[in-house]
C-alpha positions as CSV (number, residue, x, y, z in Angstrom):
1,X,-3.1,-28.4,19.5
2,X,-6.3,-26.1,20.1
3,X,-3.8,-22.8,21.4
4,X,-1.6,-23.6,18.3
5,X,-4.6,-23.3,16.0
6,X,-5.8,-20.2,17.8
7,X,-2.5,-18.4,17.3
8,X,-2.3,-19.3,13.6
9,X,-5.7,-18.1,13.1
10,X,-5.0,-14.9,15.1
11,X,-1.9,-14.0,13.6
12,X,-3.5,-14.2,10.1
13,X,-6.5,-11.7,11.4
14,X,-3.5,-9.7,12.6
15,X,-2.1,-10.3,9.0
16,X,-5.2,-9.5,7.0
17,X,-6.2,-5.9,9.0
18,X,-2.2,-4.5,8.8
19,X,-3.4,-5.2,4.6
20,X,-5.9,-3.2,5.3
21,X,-4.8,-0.6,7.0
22,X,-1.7,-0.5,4.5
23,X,-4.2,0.0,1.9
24,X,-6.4,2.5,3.5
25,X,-3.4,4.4,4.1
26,X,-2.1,4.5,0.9
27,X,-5.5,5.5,-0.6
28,X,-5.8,8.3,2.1
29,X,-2.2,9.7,1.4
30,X,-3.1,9.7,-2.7
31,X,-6.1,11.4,-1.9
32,X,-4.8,14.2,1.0
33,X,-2.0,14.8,-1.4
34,X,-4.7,16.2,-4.0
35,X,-6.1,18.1,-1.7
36,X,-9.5,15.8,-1.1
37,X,-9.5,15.9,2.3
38,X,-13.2,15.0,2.6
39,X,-12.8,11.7,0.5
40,X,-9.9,10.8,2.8
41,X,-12.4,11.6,6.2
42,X,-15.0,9.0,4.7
43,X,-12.2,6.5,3.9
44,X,-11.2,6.4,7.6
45,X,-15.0,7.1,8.7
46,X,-15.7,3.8,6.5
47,X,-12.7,1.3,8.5
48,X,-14.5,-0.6,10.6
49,X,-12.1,-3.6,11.8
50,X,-14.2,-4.7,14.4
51,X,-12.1,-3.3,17.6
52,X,-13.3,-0.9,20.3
53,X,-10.3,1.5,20.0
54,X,-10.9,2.7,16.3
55,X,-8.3,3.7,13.6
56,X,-6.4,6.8,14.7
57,X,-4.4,8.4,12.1
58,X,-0.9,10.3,12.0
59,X,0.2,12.3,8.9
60,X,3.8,14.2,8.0
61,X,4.8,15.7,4.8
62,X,8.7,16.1,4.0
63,X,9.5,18.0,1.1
64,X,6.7,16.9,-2.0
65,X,5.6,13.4,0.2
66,X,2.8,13.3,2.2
67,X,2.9,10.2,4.3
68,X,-0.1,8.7,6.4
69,X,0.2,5.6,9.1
70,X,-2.9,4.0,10.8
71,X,-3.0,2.7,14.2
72,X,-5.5,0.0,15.3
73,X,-5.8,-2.4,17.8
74,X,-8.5,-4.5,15.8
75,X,-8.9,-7.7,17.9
76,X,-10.3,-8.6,20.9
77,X,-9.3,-10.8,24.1
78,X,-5.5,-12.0,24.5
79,X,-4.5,-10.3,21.0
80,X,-6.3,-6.7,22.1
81,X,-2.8,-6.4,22.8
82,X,-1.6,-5.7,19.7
83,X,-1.5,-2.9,17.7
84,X,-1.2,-2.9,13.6
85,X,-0.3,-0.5,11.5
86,X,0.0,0.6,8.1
87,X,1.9,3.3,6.2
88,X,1.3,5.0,2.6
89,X,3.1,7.8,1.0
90,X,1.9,9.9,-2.0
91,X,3.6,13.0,-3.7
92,X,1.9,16.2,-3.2
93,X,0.2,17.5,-6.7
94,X,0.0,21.4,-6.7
95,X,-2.8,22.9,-8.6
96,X,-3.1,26.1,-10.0
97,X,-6.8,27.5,-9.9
């Protein structure tokens, strides 16, 4: 009964930090496709999901979408194992200055 109760309450950690990341990720790929790369930094800088492996973050841009995907492995003990992620795509705004 106890190890059922541990993976329910794992898998919803796992649940609740992919959210997270999804969000992040979205918020970074809104913000790096206006060109405010320094408010994206402090939006990565300011994840803190409680793992000892960090958020580590992959970008690509095809055609006028700029997509972002965060990696972390957030938990500790048996579930270090696993890695979440979360993906968020923006289209790219050109300005004229």
């Amino acid at each position: 009964m106890l190890i059922v109760l541990v993976i329910a309450v794992g898998s919803i950690m796992l649940a609740t930090h992919r959210l997270v990341l999804s969000s992040a990720a979205a918020e970074i790929a809104r913000l790096e496709a206006r060109g405010d790369v320094d408010s994206a930094a402090a939006v990565i800088g300011s994840l803190a999901l409680g793992g000892d492996h960090g958020v580590r973050a992959y970008r690509s841009t095809a055609g006028p979408v700029h997509c972002v995907v965060l990696r972390a492995a957030p938990l500790g003990g048996a579930f270090s194992a696993f890695e979440v992620a979360g993906r968020g795509c923006a289209a790219v705004s050109v300005v004229d200055r």
